[in-house]
N, C-alpha and C positions, 0 to 999 in steps of 0.2 A: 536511602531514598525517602523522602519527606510523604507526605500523602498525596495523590495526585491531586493537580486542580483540577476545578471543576469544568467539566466538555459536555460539548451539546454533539447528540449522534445523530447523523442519517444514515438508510443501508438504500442500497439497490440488490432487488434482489431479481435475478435472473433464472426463469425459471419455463419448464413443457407445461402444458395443461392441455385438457378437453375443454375447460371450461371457458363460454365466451368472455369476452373482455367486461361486457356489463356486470354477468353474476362473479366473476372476480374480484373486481370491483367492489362490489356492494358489500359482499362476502366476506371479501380481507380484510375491507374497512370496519364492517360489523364486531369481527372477533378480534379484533387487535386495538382497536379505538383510536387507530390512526387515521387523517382524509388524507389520502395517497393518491396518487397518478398512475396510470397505467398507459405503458406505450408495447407496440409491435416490436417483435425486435428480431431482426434476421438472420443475424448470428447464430441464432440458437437452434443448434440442431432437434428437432420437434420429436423424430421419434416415429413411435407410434401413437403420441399428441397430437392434438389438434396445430398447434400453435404454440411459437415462443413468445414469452412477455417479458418485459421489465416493469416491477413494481419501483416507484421510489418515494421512500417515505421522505417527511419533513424533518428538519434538526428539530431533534427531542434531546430535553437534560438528561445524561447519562446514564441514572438508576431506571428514570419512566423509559425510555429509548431499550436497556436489556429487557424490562418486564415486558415490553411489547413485541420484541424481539421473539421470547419465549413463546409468546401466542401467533407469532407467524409462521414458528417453524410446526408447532402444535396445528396449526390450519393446515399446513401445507402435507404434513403426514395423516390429518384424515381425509383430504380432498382427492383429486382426480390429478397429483401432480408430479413430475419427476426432475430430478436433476442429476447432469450428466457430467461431462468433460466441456461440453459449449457452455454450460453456465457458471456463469462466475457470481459473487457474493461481494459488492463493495462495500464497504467501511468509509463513511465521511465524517471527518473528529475535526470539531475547530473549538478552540477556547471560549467559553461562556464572559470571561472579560476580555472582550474584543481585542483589546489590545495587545496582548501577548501573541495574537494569528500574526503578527506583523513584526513580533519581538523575535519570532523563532529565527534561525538558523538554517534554512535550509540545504547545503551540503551535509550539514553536522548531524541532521535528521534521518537522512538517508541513508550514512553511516550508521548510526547506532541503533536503527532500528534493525528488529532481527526477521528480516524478511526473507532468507533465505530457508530459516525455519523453517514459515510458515509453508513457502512455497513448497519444500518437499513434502509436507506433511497431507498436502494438500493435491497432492502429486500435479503441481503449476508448473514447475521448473522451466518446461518446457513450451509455456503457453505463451505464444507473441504477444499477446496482449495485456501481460504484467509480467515483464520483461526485469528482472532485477536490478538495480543500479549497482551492486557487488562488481558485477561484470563489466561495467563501465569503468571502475578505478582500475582494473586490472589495464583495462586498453591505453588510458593514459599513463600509469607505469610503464607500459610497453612504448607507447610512442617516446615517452622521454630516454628511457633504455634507449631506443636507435639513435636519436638528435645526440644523444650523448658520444654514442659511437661514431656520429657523420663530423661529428666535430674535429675540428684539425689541427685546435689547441690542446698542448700537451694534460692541461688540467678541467678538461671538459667536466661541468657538474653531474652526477651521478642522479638520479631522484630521490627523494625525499618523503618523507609524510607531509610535509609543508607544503613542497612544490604542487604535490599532487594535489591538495584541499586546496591550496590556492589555484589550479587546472578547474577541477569544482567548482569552484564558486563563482569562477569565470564564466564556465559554459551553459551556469548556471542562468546567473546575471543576460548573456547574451542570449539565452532563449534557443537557441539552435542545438542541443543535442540528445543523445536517449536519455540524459539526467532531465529534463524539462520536458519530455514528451507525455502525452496522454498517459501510451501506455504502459507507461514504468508503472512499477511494481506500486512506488512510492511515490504517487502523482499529485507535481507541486504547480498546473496551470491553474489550480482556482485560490491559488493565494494573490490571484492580481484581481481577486473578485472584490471592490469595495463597498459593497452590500454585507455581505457575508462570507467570507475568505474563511477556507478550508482545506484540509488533505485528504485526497483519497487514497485507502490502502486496498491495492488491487489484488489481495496476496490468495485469497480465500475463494471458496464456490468447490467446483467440482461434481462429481457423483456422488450422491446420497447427502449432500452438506447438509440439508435440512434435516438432518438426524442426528449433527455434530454440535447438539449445542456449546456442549460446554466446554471443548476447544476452542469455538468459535468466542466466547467471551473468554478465555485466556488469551487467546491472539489479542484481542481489542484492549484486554488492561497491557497487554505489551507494547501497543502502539500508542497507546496514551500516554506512559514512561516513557518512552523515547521520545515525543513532542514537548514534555516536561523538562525533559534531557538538554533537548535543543535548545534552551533558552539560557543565556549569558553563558560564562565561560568555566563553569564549575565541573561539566563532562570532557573538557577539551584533553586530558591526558588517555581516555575511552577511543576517543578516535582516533588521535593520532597512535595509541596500540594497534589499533584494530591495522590502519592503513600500514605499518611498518610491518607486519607479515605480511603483507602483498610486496612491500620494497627487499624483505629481504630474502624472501625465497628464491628458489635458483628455476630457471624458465620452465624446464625439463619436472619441475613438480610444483606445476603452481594451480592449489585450489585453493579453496578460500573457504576458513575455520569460522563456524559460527561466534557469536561478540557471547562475551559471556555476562549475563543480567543477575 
């Protein structure tokens, strides 16, 4: 793997506090040298907090975006704040030369990123709101698995790694399924942003994440290589591995093996 190109970060970070929304504000922005936005957010189970907030910083170039990074989670573990299982930690990476947001690959991305990882690691797995696309290729194997069998021709086609990427990039394209929804894991609705087209990796957050730095920037060069990945056809034998252990296991033992990077 070559070096990465270069990416501009945003995070949203979701988090409890005491602290009113002005001195947050003022606060966060002060020690981090980011001007951020601060909204309500009702999601977030408070606690014994005052109040849940979403902080969201602006796309910073990649090295300034982790130094700043560092002094958020640095604020956040001397202030009045906690985070739980309602708070999640977004990752937003889009290429600094615009044009590759628009080169990438979108099924191919989703595959090779290893968000399965993250999400146990993160103990997400289970959270609806960064929902894995892993488990989406599973379901279109399975639905071709049946068609195959309702079929009444003697040589009905079996699935494939192909069939299935091309399933992808359909449902992808048509906008209608949990691969194109918010809240997949790997959320591809702000690449139709023509301002500034990005991905959000919803994989991270949890309890105590403001403690986890430096998993938190191993996740992020992970998903940077895999956006890198996703561009032209030099990964194409990665996915089609990864998706061919979902084709050829047997129903009765079907999980699904993290990609190996």
């Amino acid at each position: 793997m070559k070096k990465l190109l270069q990416k501009n970060i945003g995070f949203e970070f979701e988090i409890a506090t005491n602290l009113s929304q002005r001195k947050l504000k003022t606060e966060f922005n002060k020690a981090t040298g980011w001007k951020c936005d601060i909204d309500h957010d009702g999601s977030i189970e408070a606690g014994s907090m005052d109040a849940g907030w979403e902080i969201k910083t602006p796309p910073t170039p990649a090295a300034e975006a982790i130094k700043k990074f560092r002094k958020a989670c640095k604020f956040f573990q001397t202030n009045e704040v906690k985070t739980n299982y309602s708070t999640g930690l977004h990752v937003n990476i889009s290429f600094r030369a615009k044009g590759y947001n628009y080169d990438m690959d979108p099924a191919k991305l989703q595959v090779l990123v290893n968000d399965l990882k993250w999400l146990e690691r993160f103990d997400r797995m289970e959270n609806e709101y960064c929902e894995s696309p892993k488990f989406f290729i599973t379901q279109i194997k399975d639905n071709q698995d049946q068609w195959s069998k309702d079929r009444r021709r003697k040589k009905a086609e079996k699935p494939t790694a192909e069939s299935i990427i091309a399933a992808m990039e359909q449902y992808i394209d048509e906008g209608d399924s949990e691969l194109s929804e918010k809240y997949c894991a790997v959320n591809l609705t702000h690449l139709d942003y023509d301002h500034n087209p990005y991905i959000e990796f919803r994989c991270l957050g949890g309890p105590s994440y403001h403690w986890r730095v430096k998993e938190i920037e191993k996740a992020i060069t992970d998903f940077s290589k895999a956006m890198d990945q996703s561009l032209g056809n030099r990964y194409d034998y990665l996915m089609k591995r990864y998706v061919n252990r979902i084709c050829n296991i047997q129903p009765e033992q079907q999980t699904i093996s993290f990609i190996p990077h």
